[in-house]
C-alpha positions as CSV (number, residue, x, y, z in Angstrom):
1,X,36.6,-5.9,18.9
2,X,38.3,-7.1,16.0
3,X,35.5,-9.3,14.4
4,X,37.4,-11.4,12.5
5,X,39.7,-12.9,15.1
6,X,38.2,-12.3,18.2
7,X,34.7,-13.8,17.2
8,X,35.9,-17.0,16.1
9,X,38.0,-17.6,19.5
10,X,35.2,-16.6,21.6
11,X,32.6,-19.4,20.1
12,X,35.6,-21.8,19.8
13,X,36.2,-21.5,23.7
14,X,32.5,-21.3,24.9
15,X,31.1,-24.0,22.4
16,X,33.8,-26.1,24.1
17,X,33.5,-25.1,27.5
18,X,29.5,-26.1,27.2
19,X,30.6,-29.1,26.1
20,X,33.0,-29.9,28.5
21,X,30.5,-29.0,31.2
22,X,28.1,-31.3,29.6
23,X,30.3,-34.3,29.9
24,X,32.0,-33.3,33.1
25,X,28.0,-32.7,34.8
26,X,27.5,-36.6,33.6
27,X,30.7,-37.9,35.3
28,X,31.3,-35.7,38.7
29,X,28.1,-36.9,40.6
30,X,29.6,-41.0,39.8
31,X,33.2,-39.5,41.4
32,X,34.1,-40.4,38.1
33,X,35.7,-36.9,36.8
34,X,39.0,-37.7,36.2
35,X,37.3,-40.1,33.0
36,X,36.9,-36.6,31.2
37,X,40.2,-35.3,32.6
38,X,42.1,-38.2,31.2
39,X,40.1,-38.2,28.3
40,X,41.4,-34.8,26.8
41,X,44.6,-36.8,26.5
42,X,43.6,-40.1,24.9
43,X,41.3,-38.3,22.8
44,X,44.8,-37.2,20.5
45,X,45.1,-40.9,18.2
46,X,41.4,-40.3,17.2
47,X,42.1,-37.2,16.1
48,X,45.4,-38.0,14.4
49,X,44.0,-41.3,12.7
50,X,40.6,-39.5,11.9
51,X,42.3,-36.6,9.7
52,X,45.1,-38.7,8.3
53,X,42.4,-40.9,6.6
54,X,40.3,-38.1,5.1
55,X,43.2,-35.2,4.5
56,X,41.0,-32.8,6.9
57,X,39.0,-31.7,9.7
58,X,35.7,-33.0,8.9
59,X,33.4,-35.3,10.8
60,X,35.6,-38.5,10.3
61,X,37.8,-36.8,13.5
62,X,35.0,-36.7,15.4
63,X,34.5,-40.6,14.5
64,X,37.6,-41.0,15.2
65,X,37.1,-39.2,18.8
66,X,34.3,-41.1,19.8
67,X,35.8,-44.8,19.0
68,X,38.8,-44.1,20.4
69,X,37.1,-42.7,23.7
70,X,34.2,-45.9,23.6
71,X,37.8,-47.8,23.9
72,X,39.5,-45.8,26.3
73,X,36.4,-46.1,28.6
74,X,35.9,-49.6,27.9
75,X,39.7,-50.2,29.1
76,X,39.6,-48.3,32.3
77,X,36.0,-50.4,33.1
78,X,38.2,-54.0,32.3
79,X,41.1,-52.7,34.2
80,X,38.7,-51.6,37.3
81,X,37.6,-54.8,37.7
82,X,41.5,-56.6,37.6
83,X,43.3,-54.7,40.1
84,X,42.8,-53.6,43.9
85,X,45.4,-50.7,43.4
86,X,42.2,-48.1,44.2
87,X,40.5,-45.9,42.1
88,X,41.8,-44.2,39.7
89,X,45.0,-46.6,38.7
90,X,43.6,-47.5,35.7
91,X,43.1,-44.4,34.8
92,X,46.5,-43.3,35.2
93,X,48.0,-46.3,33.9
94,X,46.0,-46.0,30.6
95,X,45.8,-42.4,29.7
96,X,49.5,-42.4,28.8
97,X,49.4,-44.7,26.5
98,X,47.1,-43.6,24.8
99,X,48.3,-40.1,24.7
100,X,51.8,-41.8,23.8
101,X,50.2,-43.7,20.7
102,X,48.9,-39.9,19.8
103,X,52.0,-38.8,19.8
104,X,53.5,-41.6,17.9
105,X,50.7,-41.5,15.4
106,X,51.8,-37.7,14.8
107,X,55.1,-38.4,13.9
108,X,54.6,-41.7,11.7
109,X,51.5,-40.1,9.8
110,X,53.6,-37.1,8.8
111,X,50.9,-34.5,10.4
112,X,53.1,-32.7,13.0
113,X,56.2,-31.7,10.0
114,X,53.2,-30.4,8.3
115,X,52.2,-28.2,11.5
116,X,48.8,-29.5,10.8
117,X,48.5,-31.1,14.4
118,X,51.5,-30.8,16.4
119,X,52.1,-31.2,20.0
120,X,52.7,-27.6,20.6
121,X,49.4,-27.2,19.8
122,X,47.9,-29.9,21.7
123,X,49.1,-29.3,25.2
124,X,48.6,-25.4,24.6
125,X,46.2,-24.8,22.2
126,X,46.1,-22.4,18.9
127,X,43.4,-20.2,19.7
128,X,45.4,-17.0,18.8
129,X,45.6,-18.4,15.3
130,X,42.0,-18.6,14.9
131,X,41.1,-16.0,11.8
132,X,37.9,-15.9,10.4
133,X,39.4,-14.0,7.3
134,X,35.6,-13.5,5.5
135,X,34.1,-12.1,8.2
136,X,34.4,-8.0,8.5
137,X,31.0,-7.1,10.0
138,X,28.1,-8.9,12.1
139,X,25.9,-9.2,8.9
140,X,28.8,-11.3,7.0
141,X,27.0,-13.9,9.4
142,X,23.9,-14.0,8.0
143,X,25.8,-14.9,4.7
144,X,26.1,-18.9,3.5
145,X,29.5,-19.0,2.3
146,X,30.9,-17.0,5.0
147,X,30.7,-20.3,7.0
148,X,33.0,-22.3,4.3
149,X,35.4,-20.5,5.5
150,X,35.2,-20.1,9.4
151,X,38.4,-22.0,11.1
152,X,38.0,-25.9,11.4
153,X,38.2,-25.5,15.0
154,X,35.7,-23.7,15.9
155,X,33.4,-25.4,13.4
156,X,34.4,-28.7,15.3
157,X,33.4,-27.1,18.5
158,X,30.0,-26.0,17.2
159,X,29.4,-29.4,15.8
160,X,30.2,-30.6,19.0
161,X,28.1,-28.7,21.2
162,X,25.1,-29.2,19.2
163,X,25.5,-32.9,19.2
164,X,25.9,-32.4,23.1
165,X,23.2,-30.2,23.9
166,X,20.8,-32.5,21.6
167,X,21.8,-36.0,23.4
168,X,21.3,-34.3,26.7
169,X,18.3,-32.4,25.8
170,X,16.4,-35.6,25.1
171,X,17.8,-38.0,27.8
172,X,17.3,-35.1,30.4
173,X,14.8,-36.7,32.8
174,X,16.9,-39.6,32.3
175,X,20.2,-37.8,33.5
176,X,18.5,-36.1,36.0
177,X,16.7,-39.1,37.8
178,X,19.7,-41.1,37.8
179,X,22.2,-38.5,38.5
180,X,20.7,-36.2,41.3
181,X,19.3,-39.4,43.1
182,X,21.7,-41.8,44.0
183,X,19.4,-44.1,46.0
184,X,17.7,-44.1,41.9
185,X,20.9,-44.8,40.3
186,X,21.9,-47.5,42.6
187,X,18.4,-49.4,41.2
188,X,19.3,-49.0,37.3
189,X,18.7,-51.9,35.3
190,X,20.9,-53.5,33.1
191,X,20.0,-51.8,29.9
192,X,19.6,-48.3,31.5
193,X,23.3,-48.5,33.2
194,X,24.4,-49.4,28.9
195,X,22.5,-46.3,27.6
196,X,24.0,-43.9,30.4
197,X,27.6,-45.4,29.8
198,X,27.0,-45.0,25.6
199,X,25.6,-41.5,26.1
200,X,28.7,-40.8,28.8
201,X,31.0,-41.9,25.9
202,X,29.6,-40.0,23.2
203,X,29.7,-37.0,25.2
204,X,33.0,-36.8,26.3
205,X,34.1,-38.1,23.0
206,X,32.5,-35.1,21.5
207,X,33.9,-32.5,24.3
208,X,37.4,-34.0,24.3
209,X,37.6,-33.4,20.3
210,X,36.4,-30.1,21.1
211,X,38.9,-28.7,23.4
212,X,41.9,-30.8,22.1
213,X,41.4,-29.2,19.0
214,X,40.9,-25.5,20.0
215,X,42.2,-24.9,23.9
216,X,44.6,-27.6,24.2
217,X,45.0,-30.1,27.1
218,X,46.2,-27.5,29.9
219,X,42.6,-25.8,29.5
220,X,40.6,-28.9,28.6
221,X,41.5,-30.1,32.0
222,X,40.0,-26.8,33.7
223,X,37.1,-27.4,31.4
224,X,35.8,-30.1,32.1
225,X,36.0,-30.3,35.9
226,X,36.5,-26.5,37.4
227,X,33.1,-24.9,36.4
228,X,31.2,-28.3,37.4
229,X,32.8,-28.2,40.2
230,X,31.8,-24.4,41.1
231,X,28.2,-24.6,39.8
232,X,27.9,-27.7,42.4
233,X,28.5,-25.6,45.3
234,X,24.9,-23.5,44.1
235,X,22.9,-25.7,42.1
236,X,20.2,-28.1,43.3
237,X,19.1,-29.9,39.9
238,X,21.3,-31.3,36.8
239,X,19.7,-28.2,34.3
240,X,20.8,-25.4,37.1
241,X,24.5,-27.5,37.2
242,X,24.4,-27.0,33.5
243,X,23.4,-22.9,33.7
244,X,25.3,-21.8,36.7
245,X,28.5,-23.9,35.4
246,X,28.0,-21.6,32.1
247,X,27.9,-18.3,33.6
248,X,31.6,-19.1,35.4
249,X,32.8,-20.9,32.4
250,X,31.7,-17.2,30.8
251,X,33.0,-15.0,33.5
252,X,36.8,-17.1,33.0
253,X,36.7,-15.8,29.4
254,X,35.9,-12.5,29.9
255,X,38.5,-12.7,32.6
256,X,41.1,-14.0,30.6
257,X,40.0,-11.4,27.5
258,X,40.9,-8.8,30.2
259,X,43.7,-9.8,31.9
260,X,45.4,-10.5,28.3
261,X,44.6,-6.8,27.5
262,X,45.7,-5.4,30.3
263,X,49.1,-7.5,30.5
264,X,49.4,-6.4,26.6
265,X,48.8,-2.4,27.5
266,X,51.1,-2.8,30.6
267,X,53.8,-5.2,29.8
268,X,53.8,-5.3,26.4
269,X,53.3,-9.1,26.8
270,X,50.4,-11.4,25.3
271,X,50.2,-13.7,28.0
272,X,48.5,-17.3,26.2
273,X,44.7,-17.5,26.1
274,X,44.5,-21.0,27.3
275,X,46.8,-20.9,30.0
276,X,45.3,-17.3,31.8
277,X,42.1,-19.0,30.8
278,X,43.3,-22.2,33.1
279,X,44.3,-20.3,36.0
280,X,40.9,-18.3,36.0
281,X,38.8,-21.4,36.4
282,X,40.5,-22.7,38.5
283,X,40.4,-20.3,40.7
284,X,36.4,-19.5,40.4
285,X,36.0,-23.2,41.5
286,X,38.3,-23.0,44.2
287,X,36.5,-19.6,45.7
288,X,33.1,-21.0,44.6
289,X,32.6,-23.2,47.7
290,X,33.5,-20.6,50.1
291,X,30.9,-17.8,48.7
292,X,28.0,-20.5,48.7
293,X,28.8,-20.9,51.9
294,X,28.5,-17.1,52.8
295,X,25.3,-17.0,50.7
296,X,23.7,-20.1,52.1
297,X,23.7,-22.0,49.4
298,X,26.3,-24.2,49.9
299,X,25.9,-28.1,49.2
300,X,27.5,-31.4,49.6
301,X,29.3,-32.8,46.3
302,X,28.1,-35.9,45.3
């Protein structure tokens, strides 16, 4: 393995994909996954706004993530309760327009001539650009400076998924009451149904930056909902959702790592890391179901 490029794309991709699973675990038992979905989308003007104000990838576009997701989420709730379309308008009505205002926000601020975010980028990802030029050798890690250097992506994924794992760590019984029993969730009170919402915000916020940075929207999308939706068919509480949804999040990279080689020694062709990556997840959720069935350990969604 080639340290220096294949070690910062494989913590880029699994910091975000624990991320994802994170926020898709807190929206999938509310039928609410489409949220994260859209969010990977109207995530883009926080991004673009947050680095335009600060000249780089630092924590302002993570600020800039989780405000513009607080108000993407806040718009879908006002929306839900104007309309009798069904569920899941508002969604679709908003998420382009924010995505649009992205776009536009590319373009005025300068940032996509620059190829410092451009839209290439976002739908696809750049995670075959990811170089970690100071690291030659495992022990480079253990070295301070060596970090200076590691690729703003995958240092915004790290961030991420430490801020993730920490919110969620301390709010477990929390998340797990109130997610696993719906009968419990049903009997919230005012100020519990706030926190879940903020902590449902800040998490997607933070996994939203993190794949729209990295993987791109195409993956983000598999992300968040395919390995949720595969570690449902096995898991019976909200920590084994978060393990078992892992393990097939890590099974799709080593997947994709080996279908890329093989296509390369074959074909002479480097198929894209994001999209193989897509098309692997989605197709361990979609087979999931069927082998906990065969295993008897299948289980209702939520």
């Amino acid at each position: 393995m080639l340290i220096s490029q294949d070690l910062p794309i494989l913590l880029t991709l699994l910091s975000a994909a624990i991320t994802a699973i994170l926020a898709g675990s807190l929206l999938l038992p509310r039928g609410q996954i489409m949220v994260s979905e859209a969010a990977s989308h109207a995530v883009l003007p926080g991004l673009v706004l947050g680095f335009a104000f600060v000249g780089n990838h630092g924590w302002e576009v993570l600020i800039g993530a989780v405000l513009v997701i607080g108000l993407f989420v806040l718009g879908v709730g006002w929306l839900r309760s104007r309309h009798s379309l069904g569920t899941g308008v508002e969604i679709a009505g908003l998420f382009p327009v924010f995505f649009g205002v992205g776009i536009l926000a590319l373009s005025l601020t300068g940032l996509e001539e620059t190829g410092t975010i451009d839209v290439d980028h976002v739908l696809f990802g750049s995670l075959e650009l990811l170089i970690w030029f100071e690291v030659g050798s495992w022990a480079d890690l253990a070295r301070p400076e060596v970090w200076l250097s590691a690729p703003s992506q995958m240092i915004t994924a790290l961030v991420s998924v430490i801020l993730s794992l920490g919110l969620c760590g301390l709010a477990y019984p929390f998340l797990h009451r109130s997610l696993m029993d719906q009968q419990l969730a049903r009997l919230q009170t005012p100020v519990a149904s706030a926190v879940a919402r903020i902590l449902e915000v800040l998490v997607v916020a933070l996994a939203a930056a993190a794949c729209l940075r990295s993987a791109g929207v195409v993956v983000a999308i598999a992300l968040f909902s395919a390995p949720v939706i595969a570690a449902w068919a096995f898991a019976r509480s909200l920590w084994q959702v978060w393990v078992v949804a892992t393990a097939f999040a890590l099974v799709g990279v080593a997947l994709t790592y080996g279908t890329s080689m093989t296509l390369l020694a074959i074909f002479d062709v480097e198929p894209r890391l994001s999209g193989t990556l897509a098309l692997w997840l989605a197709s361990l959720a979609v087979f999931a179901s069927p082998a906990a069935r065969i295993f008897g350990k299948s289980r209702p969604l939520p």
